[in-house]
N, C-alpha and C positions, 0 to 999 in steps of 0.2 A: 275500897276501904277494907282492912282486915280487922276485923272484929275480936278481942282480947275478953273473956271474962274468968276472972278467977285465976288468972296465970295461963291458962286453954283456950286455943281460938271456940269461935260461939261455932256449937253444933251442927252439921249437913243440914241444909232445910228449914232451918229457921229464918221466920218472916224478920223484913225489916221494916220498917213504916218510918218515913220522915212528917215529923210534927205537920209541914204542906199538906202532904195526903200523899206523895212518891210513896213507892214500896219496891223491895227487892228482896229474894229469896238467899242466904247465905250458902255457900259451898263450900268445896272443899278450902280445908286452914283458914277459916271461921274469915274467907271473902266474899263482900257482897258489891255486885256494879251498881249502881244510882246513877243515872242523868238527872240534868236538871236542878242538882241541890245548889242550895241557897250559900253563899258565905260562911253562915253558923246558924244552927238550930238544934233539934235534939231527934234523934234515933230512937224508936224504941222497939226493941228487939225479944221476939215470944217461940218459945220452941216447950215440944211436950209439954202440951196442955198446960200448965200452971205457970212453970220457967219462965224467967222474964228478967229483961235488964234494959238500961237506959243511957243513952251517950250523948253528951252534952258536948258539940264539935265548933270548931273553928278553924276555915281554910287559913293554910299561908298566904300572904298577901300575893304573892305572885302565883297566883292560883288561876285569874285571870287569862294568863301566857301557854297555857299548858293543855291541852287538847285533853291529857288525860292524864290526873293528878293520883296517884298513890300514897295511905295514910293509913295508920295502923292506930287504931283507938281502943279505951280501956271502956268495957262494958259492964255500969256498977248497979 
């Protein structure tokens, strides 16, 4: 999933934490890998100390089919 905030992927190193309890660390052009997520739930994503934004997701149906799904979301 590539992480978009503000027009700029979300910063190197920034936590992600899925509402479940997942988590995954962002890299480089604001990607972070997740297994395990759900259909749709919410992201919320924390970088330097106070920074923080929140993504509210929903897989394509055929999300299912796909071993490993690629999806680029707006982080508000």
């Amino acid at each position: 999933m590539t992480l978009i905030y503000r027009g700029l992927p979300v910063p190197f190193g920034a936590e992600a934490k899925l509402s479940d309890g997942g988590s995954g660390i962002v890299g480089d052009d604001g990607q972070v890998y997740l297994s395990g997520v759900p259909e749709r739930g919410e992201i919320v994503v924390s970088w330097s100390g106070a920074e923080r934004c929140r993504v509210h997701y929903q897989l394509p149906d055929s999300s299912a089919d796909v071993p490993v799904l690629e999806t680029e979301q707006e982080c508000r």
